[in-house]
C-alpha positions in Angstrom: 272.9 211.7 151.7 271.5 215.1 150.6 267.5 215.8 150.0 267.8 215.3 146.8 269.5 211.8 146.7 266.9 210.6 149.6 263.8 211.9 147.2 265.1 210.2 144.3 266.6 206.4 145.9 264.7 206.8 148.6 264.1 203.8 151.3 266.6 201.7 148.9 269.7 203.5 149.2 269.4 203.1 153.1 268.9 199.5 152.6 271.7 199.0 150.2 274.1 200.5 152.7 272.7 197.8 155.0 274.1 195.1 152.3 277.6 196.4 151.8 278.0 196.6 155.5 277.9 193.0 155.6 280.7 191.1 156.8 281.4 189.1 153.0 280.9 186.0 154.5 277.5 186.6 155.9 276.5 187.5 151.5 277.8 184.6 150.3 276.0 182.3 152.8 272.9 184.2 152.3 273.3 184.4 148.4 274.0 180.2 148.6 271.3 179.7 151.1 268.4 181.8 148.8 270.0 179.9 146.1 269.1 176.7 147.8 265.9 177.6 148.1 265.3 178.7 144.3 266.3 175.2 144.0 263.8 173.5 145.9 261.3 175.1 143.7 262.4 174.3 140.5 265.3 171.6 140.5 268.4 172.7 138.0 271.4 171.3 138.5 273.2 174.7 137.6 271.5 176.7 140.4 272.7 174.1 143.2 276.2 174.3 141.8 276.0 177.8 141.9 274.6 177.5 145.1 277.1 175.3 147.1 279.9 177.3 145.2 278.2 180.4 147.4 278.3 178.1 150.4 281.6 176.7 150.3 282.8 180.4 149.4 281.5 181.5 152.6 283.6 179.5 154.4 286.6 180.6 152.6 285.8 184.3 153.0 286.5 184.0 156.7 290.2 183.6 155.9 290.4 185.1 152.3 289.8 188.9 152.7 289.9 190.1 149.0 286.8 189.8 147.3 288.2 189.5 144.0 290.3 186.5 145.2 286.6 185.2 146.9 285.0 185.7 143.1 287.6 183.7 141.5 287.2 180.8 143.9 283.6 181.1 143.9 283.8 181.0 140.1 286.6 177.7 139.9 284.1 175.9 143.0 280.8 176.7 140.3 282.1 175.4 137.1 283.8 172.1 139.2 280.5 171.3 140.7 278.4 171.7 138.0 280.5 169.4 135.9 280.1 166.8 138.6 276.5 166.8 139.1 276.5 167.0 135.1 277.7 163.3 135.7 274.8 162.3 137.7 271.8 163.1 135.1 271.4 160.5 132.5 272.0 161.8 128.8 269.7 159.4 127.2 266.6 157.3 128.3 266.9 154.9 130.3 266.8 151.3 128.5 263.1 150.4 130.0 261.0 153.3 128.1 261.6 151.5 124.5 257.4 150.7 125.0 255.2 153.4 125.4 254.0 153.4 128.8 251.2 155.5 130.0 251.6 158.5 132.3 249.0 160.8 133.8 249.0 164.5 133.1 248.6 166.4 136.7 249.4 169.7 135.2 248.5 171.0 131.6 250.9 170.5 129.3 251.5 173.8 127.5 252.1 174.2 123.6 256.0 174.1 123.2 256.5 173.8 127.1 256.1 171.5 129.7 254.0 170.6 132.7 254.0 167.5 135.2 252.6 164.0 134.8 251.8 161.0 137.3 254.3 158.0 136.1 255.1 154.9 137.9 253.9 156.5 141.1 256.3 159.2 140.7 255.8 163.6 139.5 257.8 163.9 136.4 258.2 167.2 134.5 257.1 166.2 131.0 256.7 167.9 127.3 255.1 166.9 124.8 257.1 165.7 121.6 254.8 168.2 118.9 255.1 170.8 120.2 252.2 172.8 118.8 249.9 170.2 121.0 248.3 171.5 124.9 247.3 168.6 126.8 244.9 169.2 129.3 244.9 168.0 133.1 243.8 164.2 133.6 244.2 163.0 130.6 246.5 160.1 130.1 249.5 160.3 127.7 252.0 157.4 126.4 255.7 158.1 127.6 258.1 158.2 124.8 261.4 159.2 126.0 263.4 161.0 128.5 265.9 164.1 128.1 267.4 163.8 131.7 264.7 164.5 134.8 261.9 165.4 131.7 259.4 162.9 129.9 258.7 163.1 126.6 255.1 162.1 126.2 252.4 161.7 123.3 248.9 162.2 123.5 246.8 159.2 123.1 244.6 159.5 119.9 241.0 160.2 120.0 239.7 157.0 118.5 241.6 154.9 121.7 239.4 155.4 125.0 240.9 157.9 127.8 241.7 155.9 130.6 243.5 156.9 133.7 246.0 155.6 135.6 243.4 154.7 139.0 240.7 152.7 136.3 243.6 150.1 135.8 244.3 149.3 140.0 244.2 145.9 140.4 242.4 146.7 143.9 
């Protein structure tokens, strides 16, 4: 690398060699393995396909030496696997959420996005069916739907008292 190249990429060029130094099978766990843990954060069924394609991928790169031949099976492993866990989410609500049930917001419910609510003991991610509406932490909202792992909720009008979920414990 000349003077000028180091001034310019600097540190980063050094640390990209690094990368492509990498045995292919080493980048493909690692890229599964961060993917992974992207998951854990935020659950998507897309990234953990993508994710265990990456995995799975790794352990074919140990015999399959071209990369292009590693993309392709990466690619084929990533569209099977999502189409499978597609299976396991629900398209429609389940049958018991035909009454509004209450939920408790835990974190504010954004205009036009969602936040996370305390139903049936259980976090949900939840949005708000108008979506011009922000509903603030604590207060308690009536559960209208479901559009796979997210509640559709409904804030409860101003003339009906706020309760919370601990007010009604029977103990």
């Amino acid at each position: 690398m000349n003077p000028l190249q180091w001034l310019i990429l600097g540190q980063s060029a050094q640390q990209s060699s690094w990368l492509y130094s990498q045995p292919p099978y080493q980048i493909w766990l690692l890229a599964g393995l961060l993917g992974l843990g992207v998951n854990l954060l935020l659950f998507e069924p897309t990234i953990a396909a993508l994710s265990l394609a990456a995995i799975i991928t790794s352990i074919a790169a140990l015999s399959i030496v071209n990369v292009t031949v590693q993309i392709l099976v990466w690619a084929t492993l990533s569209v099977t696997i999502a189409l499978v866990l597609r299976g396991f989410v629900p398209a429609q609500s389940a049958p018991g959420l035909e009454e509004p049930s209450d939920a408790e917001v835990r974190i504010t419910i954004p205009r036009g996005g969602t936040g996370e609510v305390t139903y049936e003991g259980s976090f949900w991610s939840a949005r708000c069916q108008i979506s011009d509406v922000t509903i603030g932490a604590g207060q308690t909202v009536h559960v209208v739907g479901r559009e796979g792992n997210t509640l559709i909720v409904m804030p409860i009008p101003a003339s009906k008292p706020q309760r919370t979920l601990r007010d009604r414990a029977p103990f």
